[in-house]
Structure formats: structure tokens, C-alpha cells
C-alpha positions in Angstrom: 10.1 -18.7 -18.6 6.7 -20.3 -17.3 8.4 -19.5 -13.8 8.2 -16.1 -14.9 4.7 -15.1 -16.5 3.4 -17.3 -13.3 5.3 -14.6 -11.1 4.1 -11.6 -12.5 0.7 -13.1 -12.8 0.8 -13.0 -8.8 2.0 -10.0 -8.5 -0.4 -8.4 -10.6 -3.6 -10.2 -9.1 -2.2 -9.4 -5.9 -1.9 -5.5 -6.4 -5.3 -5.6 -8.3 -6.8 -7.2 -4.8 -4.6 -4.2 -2.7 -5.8 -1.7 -5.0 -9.3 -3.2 -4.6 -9.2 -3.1 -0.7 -7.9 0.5 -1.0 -10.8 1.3 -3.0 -13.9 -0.2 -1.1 -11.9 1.3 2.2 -12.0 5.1 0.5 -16.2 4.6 -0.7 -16.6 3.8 2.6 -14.9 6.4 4.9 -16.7 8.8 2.1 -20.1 7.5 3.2 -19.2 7.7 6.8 -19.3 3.6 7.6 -16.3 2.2 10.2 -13.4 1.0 8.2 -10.4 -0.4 9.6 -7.0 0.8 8.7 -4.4 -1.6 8.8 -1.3 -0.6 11.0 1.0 -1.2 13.4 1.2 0.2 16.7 4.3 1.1 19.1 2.6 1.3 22.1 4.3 2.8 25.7 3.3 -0.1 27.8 5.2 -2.5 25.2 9.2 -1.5 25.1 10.7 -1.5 21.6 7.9 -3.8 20.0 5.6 -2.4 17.1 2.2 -5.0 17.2 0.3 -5.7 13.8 -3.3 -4.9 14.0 -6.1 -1.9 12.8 -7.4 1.0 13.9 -11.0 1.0 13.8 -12.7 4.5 12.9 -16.3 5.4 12.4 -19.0 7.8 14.0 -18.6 6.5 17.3 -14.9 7.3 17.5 -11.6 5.2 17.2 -10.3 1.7 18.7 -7.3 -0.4 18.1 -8.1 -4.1 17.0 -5.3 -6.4 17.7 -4.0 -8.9 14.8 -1.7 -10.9 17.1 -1.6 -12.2 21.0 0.8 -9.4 21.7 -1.2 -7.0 20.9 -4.6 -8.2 23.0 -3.9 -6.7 26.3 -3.3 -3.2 24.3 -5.9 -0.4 23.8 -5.6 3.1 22.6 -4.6 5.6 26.0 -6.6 8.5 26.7 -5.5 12.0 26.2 -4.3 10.5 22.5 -3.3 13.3 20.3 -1.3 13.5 17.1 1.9 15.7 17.0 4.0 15.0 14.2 4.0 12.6 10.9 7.6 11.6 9.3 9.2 9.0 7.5 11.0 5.3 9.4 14.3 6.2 10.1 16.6 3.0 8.5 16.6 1.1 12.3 12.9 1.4 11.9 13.0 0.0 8.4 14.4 -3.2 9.0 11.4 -4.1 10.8 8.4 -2.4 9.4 8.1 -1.4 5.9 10.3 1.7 5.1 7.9 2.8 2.5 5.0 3.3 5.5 4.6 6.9 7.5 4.9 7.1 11.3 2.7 9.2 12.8 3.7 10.1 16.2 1.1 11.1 19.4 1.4 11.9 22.8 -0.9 10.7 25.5 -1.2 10.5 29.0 0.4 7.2 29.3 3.8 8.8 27.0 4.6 8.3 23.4 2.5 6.4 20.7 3.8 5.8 17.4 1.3 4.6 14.6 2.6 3.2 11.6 0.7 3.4 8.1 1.0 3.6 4.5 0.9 6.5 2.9 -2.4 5.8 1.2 -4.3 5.3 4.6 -2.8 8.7 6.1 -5.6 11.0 5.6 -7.4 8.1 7.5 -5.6 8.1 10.6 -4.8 11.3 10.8 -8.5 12.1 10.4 -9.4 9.8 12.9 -6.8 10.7 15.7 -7.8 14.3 15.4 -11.4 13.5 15.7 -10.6 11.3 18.9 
């Protein structure tokens, strides 16, 4: 019983601090500051592998910023441009969360798939069509 009311004690503290984020990142794209929306990116350069990281938007345009190793050596291609937004298919859902929203782009370098959750949508799409 004490197992459980320490559970959902996490769980709610830890959606509070979620909400929270969600929250200061919304008052902040309102007042035009740079927020960074977290993601993960399928880039054309790395085959099959979707690297953790944000996308960093503001005034002075857009940027990836890597979370992991993998990801360092990446940056956003030129000629980026936003065609289509859907929902993981279920090969995609094993490995990133089947609740998030790919939004697909081309680019010069081929196809560039961003994946977000639906909260942060009007984010990126915002931001790749102001790139």
C-alpha cells in the first residue's frame, strides 16, 4: 500500500514538472525568446537511427542541439522544408514514443524526419517554415 501512494506521488510530481516545462516553453515562444524543443531527429547522413536532442528556435532562425555523441557530427541541411506531419507507424513505435508526431521534410541532402510530441507541434512546425 505505501509502495503505492509513493508511486503515484512520482507520477504526479513528475507530470506537474512536464506540465511546468510545457508551460515556461509556451510564455516564452509567445514573447519571442529561443526555446528548445525537445525531439528526435532521423537524419539522411545517419541510416535507420533516430538521435535524441532539440531544436533550437528563436529570432535568428533554427539549429539542432545534440543530446548524445551520435548526434554531434549532425546539423540541420539546407534547403530544409516541411512536407507532411503524421502519426509513427507501429515499427516506429517500438523505438520512439508512439504517442509523438513525425513531421517529415525534404532537403537537399534527402529525407529528414523530426519527431515531437503533439504539444510541441505548432513549435516546430512554426519554426521549419520560418527556416
Amino acid at each position: 500500500m505505501i509502495e503505492l501512494v509513493v508511486a503515484l506521488a512520482a507520477a504526479g510530481v513528475t507530470a506537474w514538472v512536464f506540465r511546468r516545462r510545457v508551460k515556461q516553453r509556451a510564455d516564452s515562444a509567445a514573447q519571442g525568446d529561443v526555446i528548445k524543443i525537445p525531439c528526435l531527429l532521423r537524419h539522411p547522413s545517419v541510416e535507420g537511427r533516430w538521435l535524441r536532442g532539440r531544436l533550437v528556435t528563436g529570432p535568428s532562425g533554427t539549429a539542432w542541439e545534440p543530446r548524445t555523441k551520435a548526434g554531434a557530427a549532425v546539423s540541420l541541411p539546407e534547403g530544409l522544408r516541411q512536407v507532411g506531419v503524421r502519426s509513427p507507424s507501429w515499427r516506429e513505435a517500438l523505438k520512439i514514443n508512439g504517442g509523438s508526431r513525425i513531421v517529415e521534410c525534404s532537403s537537399l541532402e534527402g529525407a529528414l524526419l523530426v519527431a515531437v510530441m503533439p504539444n510541441e507541434l505548432d513549435y516546430v512546425l512554426t519554426a521549419l517554415n520560418n527556416s
